[in-house]
Steps between C-alpha positions, in 0.01 A plus 500: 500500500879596625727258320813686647517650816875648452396678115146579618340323183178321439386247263306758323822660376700145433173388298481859287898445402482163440202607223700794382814241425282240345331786273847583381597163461267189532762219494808693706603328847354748812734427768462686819820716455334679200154560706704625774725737224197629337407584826825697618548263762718225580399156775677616772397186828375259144245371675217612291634359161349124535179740517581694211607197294128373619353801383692527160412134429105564535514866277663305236304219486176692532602718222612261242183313569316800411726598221392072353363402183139338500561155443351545157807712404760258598666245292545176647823345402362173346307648278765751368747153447199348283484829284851476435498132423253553240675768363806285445345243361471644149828624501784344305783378715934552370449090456543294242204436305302135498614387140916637546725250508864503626787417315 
């Protein structure tokens, strides 16, 4: 589909540079000024970005939900706080002992 009329550029090509940033860098911030640089193009009219913001939003969120741990792999954070708790509990504290007694 023809995303903008004034570059001449489909959603084909937004999609495959929005997966060629993300394989470079999962967690880096695709705006549509660096789709539009890796492309040698600038917005020239603008009226195509909301679609290429819509577009970016859906590759990125498909591809970290493929890129997901199974459920099984994933720590929930309750259950890391308990581990820790128990692993404090044996462990002497910088505090005065039971049977010290101040001055």
């Amino acid at each position: 589909m023809l995303v903008c009329q004034c570059n001449m550029i489909t959603s084909r090509e937004i999609e495959d540079i929005v997966l060629e940033l993300l394989k470079a860098d999962p967690w880096q911030l695709v705006v549509p000024a660096k789709v539009y640089a890796e492309l040698n193009r600038r917005a020239k009219c603008s009226g195509c970005v909301p679609n290429v913001v819509d577009i970016i939003v859906r590759v990125t969120e498909n591809y970290h939900a493929q890129q997901a741990h199974p459920p099984a792999e994933l720590v929930s954070l309750q259950s890391g706080l308990e581990k820790l708790k128990k692993q404090r509990i044996g462990v002497r504290r910088e505090r005065r002992s039971t049977g010290h007694r101040a001055a």
